[in-house]
N, CA and C atoms as a LAMMPS dump frame, in Angstrom:
ITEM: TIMESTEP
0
ITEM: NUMBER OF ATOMS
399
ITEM: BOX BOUNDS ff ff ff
-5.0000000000000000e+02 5.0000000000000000e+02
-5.0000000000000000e+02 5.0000000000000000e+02
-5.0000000000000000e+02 5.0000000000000000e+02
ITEM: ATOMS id mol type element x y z
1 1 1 N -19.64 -17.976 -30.089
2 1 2 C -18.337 -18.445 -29.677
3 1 3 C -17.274 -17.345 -29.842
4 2 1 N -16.991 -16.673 -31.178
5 2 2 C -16.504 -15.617 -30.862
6 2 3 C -16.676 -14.462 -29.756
7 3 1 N -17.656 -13.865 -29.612
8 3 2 C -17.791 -12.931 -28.727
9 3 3 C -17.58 -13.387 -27.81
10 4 1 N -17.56 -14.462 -26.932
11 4 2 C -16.822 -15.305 -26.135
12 4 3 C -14.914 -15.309 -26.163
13 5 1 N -14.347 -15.462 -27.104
14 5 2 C -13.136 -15.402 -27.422
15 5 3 C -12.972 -14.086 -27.345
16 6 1 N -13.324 -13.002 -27.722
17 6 2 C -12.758 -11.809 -27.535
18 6 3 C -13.319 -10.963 -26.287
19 7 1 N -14.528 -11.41 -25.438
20 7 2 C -14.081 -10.893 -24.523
21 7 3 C -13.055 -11.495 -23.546
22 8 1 N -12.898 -12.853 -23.426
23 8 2 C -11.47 -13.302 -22.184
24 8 3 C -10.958 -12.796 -23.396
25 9 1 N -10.455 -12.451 -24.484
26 9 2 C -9.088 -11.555 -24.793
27 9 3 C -8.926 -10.148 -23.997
28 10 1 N -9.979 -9.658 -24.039
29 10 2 C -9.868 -8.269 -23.646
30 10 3 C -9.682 -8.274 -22.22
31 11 1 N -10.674 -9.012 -21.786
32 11 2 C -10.161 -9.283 -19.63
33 11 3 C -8.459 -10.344 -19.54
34 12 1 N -8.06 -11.044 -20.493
35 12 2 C -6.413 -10.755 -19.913
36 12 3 C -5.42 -9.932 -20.343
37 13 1 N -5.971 -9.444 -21.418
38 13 2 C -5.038 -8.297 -21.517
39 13 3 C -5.019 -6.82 -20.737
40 14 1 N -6.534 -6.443 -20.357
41 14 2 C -6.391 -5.505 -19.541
42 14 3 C -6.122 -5.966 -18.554
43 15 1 N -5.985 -7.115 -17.899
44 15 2 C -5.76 -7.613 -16.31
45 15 3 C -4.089 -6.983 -16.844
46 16 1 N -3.704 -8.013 -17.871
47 16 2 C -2.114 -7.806 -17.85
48 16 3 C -1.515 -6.539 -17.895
49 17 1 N -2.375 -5.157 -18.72
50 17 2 C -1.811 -3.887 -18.893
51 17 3 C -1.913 -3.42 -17.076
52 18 1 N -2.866 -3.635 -16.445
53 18 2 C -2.951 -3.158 -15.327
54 18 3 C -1.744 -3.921 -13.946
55 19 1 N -1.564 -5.097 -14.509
56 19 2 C -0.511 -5.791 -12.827
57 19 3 C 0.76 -4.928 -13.386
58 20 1 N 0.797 -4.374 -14.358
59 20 2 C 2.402 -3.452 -14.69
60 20 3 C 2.538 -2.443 -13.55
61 21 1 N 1.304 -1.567 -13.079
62 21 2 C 1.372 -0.729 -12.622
63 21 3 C 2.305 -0.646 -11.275
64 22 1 N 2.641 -1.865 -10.859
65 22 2 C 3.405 -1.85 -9.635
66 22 3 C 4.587 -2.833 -10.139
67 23 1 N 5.319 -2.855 -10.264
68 23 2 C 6.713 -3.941 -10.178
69 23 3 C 6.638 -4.94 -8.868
70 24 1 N 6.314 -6.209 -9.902
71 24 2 C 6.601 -7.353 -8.7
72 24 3 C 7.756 -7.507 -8.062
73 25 1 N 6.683 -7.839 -6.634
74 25 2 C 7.997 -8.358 -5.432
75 25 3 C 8.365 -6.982 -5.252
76 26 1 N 8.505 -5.404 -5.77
77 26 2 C 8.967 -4.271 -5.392
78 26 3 C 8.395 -3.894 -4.027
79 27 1 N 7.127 -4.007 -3.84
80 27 2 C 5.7 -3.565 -2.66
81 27 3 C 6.484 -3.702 -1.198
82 28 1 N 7.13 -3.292 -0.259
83 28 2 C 7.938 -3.497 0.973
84 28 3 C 7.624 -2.954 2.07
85 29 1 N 7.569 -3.192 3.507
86 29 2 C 7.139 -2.747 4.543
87 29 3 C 8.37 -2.496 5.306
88 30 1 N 8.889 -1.697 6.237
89 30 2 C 9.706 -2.118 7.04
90 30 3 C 9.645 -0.891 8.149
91 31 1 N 10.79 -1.591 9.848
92 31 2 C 10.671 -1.203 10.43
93 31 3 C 11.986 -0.176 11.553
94 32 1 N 11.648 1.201 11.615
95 32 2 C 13.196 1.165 11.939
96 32 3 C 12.867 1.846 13.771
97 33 1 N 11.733 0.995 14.199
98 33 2 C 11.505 0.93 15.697
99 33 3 C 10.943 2.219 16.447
100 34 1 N 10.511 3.431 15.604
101 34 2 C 9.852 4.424 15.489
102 34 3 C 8.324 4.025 14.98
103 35 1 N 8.601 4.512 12.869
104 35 2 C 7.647 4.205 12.207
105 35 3 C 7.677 3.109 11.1
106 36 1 N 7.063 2.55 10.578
107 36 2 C 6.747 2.005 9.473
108 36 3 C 6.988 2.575 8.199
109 37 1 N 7.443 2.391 7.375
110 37 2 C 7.803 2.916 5.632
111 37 3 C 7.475 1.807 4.813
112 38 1 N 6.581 2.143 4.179
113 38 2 C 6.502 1.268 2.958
114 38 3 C 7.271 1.731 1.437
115 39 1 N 7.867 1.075 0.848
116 39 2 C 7.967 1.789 -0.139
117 39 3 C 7.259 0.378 -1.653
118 40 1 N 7.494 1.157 -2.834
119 40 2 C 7.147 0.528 -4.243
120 40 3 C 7.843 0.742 -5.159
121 41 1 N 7.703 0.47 -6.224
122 41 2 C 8.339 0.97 -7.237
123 41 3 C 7.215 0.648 -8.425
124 42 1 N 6.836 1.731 -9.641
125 42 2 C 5.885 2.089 -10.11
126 42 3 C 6.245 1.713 -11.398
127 43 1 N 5.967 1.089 -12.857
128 43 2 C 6.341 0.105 -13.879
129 43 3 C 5.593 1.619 -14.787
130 44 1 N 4.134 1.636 -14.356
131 44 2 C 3.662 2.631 -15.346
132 44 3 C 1.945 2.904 -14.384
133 45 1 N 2.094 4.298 -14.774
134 45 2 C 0.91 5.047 -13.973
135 45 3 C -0.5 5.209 -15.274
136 46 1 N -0.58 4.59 -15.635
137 46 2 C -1.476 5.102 -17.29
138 46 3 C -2.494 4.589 -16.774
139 47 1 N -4.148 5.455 -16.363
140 47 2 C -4.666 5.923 -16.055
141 47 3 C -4.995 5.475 -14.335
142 48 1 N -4.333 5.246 -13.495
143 48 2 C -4.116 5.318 -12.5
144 48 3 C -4.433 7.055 -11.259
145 49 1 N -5.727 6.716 -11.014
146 49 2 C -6.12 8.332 -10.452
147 49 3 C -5.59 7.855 -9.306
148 50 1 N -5.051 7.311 -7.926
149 50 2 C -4.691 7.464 -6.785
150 50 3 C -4.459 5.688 -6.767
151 51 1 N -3.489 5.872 -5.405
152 51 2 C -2.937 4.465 -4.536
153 51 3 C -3.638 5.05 -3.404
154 52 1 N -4.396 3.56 -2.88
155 52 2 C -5.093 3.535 -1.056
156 52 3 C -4.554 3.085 -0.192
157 53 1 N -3.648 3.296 0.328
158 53 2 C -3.304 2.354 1.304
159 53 3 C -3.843 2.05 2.258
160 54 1 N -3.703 0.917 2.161
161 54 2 C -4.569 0.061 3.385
162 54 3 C -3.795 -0.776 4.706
163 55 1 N -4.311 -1.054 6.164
164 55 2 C -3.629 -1.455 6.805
165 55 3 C -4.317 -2.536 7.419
166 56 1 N -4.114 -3.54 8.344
167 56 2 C -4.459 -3.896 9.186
168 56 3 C -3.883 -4.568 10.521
169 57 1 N -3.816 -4.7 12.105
170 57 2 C -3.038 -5.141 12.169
171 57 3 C -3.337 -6.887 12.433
172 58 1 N -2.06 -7.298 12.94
173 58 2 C -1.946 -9.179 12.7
174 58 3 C -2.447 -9.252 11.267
175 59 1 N -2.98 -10.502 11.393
176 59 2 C -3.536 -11.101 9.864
177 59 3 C -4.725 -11.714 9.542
178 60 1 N -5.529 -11.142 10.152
179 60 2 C -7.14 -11.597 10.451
180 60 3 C -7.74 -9.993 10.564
181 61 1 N -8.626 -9.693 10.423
182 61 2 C -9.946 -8.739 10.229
183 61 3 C -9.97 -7.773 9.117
184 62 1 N -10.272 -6.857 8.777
185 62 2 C -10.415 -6.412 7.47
186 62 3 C -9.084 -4.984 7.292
187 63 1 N -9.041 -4.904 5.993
188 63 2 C -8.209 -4.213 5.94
189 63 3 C -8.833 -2.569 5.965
190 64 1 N -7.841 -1.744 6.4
191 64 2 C -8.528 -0.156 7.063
192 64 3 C -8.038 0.873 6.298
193 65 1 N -8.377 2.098 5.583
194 65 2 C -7.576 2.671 4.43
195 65 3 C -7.121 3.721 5.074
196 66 1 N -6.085 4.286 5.293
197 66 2 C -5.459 4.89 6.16
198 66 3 C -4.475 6.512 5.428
199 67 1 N -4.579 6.319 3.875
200 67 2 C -4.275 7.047 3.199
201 67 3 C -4.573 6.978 1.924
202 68 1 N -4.654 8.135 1.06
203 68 2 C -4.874 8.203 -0.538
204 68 3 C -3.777 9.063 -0.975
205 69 1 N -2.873 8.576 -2.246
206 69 2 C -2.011 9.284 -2.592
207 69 3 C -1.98 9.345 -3.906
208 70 1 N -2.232 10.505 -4.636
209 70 2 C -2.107 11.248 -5.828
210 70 3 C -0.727 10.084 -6.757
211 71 1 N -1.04 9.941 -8.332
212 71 2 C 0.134 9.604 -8.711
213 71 3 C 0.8 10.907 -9.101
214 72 1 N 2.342 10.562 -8.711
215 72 2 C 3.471 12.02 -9.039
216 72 3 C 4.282 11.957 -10.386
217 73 1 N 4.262 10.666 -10.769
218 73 2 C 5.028 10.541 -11.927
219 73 3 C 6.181 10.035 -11.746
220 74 1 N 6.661 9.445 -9.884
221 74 2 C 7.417 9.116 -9.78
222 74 3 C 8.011 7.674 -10.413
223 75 1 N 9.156 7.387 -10.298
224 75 2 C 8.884 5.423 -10.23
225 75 3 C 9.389 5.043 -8.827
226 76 1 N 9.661 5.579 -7.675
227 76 2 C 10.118 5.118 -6.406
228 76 3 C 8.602 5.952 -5.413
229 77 1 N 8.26 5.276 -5.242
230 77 2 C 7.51 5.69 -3.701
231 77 3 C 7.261 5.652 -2.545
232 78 1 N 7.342 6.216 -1.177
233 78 2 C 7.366 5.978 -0.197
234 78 3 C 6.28 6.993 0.99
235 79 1 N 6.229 5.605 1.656
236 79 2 C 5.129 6.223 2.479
237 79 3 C 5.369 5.764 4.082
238 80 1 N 5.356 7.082 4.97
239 80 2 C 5.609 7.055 6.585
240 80 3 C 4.805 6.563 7.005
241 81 1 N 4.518 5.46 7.279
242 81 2 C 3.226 5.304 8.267
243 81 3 C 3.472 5.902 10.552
244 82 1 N 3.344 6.994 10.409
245 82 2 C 3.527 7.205 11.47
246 82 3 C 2.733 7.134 12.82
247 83 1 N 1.488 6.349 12.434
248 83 2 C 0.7 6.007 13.356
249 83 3 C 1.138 4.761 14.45
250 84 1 N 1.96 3.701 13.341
251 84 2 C 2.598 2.971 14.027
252 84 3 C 3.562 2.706 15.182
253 85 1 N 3.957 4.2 15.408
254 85 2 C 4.792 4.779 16.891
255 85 3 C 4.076 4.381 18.021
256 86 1 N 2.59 4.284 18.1
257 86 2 C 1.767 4.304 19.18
258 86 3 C 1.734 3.07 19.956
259 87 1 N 2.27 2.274 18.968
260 87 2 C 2.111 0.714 19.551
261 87 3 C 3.455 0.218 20.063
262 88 1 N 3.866 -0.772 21.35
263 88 2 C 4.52 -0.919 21.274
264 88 3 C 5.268 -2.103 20.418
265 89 1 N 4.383 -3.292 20.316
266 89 2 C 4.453 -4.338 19.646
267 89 3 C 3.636 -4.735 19.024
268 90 1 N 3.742 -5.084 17.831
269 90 2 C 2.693 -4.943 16.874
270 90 3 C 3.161 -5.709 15.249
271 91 1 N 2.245 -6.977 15.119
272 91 2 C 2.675 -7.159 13.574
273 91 3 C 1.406 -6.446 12.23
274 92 1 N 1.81 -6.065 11.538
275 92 2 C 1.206 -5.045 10.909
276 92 3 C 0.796 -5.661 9.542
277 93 1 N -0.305 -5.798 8.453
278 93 2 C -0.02 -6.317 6.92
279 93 3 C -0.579 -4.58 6.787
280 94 1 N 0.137 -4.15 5.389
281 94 2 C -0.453 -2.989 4.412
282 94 3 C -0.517 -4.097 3.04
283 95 1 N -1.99 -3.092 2.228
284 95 2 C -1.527 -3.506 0.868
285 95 3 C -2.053 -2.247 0.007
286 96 1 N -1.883 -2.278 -1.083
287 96 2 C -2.025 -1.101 -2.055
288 96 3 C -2.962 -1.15 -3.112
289 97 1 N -4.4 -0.363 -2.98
290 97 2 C -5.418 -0.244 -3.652
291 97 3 C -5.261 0.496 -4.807
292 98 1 N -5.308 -0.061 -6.088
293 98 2 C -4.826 0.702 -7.191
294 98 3 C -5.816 1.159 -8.138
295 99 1 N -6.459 2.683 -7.811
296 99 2 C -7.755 2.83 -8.419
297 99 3 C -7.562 3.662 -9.563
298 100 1 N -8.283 3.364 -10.632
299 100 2 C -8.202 3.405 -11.824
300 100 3 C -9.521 4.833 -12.613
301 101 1 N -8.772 5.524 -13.312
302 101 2 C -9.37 6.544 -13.52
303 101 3 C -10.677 6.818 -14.924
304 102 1 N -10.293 5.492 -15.408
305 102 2 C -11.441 4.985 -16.546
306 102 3 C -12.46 3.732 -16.156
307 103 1 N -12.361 3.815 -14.787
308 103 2 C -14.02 2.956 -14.211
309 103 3 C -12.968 1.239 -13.902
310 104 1 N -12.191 1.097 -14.869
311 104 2 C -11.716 -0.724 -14.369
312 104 3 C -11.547 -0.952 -12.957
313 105 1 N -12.242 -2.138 -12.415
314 105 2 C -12.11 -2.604 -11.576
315 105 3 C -10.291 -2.112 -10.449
316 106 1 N -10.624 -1.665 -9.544
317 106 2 C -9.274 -1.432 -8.885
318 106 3 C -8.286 -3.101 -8.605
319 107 1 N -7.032 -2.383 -8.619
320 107 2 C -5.852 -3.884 -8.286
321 107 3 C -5.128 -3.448 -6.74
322 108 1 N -5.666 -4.798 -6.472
323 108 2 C -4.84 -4.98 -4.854
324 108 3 C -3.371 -5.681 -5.115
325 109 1 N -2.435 -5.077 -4.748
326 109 2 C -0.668 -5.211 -4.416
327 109 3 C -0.688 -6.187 -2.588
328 110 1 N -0.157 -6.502 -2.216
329 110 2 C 0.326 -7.143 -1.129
330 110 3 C -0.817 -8.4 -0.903
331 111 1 N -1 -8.85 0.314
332 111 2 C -0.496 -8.085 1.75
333 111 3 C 1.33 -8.326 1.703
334 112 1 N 1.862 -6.922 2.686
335 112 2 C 3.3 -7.12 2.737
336 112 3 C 2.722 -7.529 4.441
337 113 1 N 3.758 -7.922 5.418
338 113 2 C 3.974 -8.48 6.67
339 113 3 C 5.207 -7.308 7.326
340 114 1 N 4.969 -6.968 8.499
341 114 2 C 6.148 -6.051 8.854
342 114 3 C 5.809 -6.23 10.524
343 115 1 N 6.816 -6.573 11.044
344 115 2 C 6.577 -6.89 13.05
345 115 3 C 7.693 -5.318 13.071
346 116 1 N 6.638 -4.689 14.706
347 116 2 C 7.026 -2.962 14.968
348 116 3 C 7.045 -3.229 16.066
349 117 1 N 8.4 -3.069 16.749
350 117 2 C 8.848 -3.079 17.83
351 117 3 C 9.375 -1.337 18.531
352 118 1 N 8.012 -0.841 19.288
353 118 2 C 8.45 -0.271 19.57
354 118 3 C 8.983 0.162 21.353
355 119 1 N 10.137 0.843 21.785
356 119 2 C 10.45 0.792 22.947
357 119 3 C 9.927 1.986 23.886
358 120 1 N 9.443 1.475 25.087
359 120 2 C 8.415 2.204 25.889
360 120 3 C 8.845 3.907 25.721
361 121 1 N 10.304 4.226 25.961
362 121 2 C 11.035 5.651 25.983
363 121 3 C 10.513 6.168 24.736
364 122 1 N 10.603 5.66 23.184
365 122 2 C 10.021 5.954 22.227
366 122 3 C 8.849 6.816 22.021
367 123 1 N 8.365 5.474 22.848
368 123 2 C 6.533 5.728 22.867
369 123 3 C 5.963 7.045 23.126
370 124 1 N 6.561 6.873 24.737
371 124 2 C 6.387 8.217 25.452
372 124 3 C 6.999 9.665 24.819
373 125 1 N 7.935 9.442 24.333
374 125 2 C 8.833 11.071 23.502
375 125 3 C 7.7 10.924 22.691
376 126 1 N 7.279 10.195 21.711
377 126 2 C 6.797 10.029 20.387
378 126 3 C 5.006 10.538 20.896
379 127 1 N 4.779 10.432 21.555
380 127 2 C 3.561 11.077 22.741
381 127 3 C 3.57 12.625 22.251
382 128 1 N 4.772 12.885 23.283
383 128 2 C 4.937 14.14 23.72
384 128 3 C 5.356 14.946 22.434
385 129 1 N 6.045 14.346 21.492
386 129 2 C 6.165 15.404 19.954
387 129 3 C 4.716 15.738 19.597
388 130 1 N 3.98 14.502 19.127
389 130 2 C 2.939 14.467 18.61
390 130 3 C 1.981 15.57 19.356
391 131 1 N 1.882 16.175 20.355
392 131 2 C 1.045 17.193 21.366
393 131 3 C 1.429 18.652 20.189
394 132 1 N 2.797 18.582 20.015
395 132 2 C 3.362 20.002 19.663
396 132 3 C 3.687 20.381 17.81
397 133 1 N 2.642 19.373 17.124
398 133 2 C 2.965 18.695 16.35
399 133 3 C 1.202 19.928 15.468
C-alpha cells in the first residue's frame, strides 16, 4: 500500500513541476492576414531540451511538427509561422510539444484555434518574395 502511495505522489508532483513550464491560458495563435504568430510565455525551462511545434489544419486529422526550437532562457516566445501565406483561407490548430531532457514523458500545450485569411494580391507577392528568398 505504501509503494502505491508514493508512487501517485511522485506522478502528481512531477505532472505538477512540469504544467509550470508554460503559463496557462499564455499559448496564442494569431493572424495579421500574411502569417501566423504564435506566441507563449515560459513559467520555467528546468530540464526542458526543445518545444515542437505542431500544426494542423481545421480540427480533424493528426497533428504535423513543423518546427523544433531550442530553449533560450527567454520568458516571452514567438514563433512566425510563415507557411501559412500560401493559403488563402484557412482555419489552423498549433499546439506545443514539450520535450523533456531527463526521459519524462513530453507535455502537450493547446490546441490554440486561429482562422487565416489570406488576400489573393498577398498570395501572389508572397509567391514571388519567396522565389528570391
Amino acid at each position: 500500500m505504501r509503494i502505491v502511495i508514493v508512487v501517485f505522489l511522485v506522478a502528481v508532483f512531477s505532472v505538477a513541476a512540469f504544467s509550470e513550464v508554460i503559463k496557462e491560458g499564455s499559448f496564442q495563435a494569431t493572424s495579421d492576414g500574411m502569417n501566423v504568430t504564435l506566441r507563449w510565455i515560459v513559467e520555467s525551462e528546468a530540464n526542458v531540451a526543445r518545444y515542437e511545434i505542431e500544426k494542423r489544419s481545421n480540427t480533424d486529422g493528426e497533428f504535423q511538427p513543423i518546427v523544433s526550437l531550442e530553449p533560450r532562457g527567454q520568458s516571452v516566445y514567438e514563433f512566425v509561422d510563415y507557411s501559412a501565406m500560401m493559403k488563402v483561407t484557412s482555419l489552423y490548430q498549433y499546439r506545443i510539444k514539450v520535450v523533456f531532457s531527463n526521459g519524462a514523458n513530453p507535455l502537450y500545450v493547446g490546441p490554440v484555434s486561429v482562422t487565416h485569411s489570406v488576400s489573393g494580391v498577398r498570395k501572389t507577392w508572397g509567391s514571388i518574395k519567396a522565389l528570391f528568398r
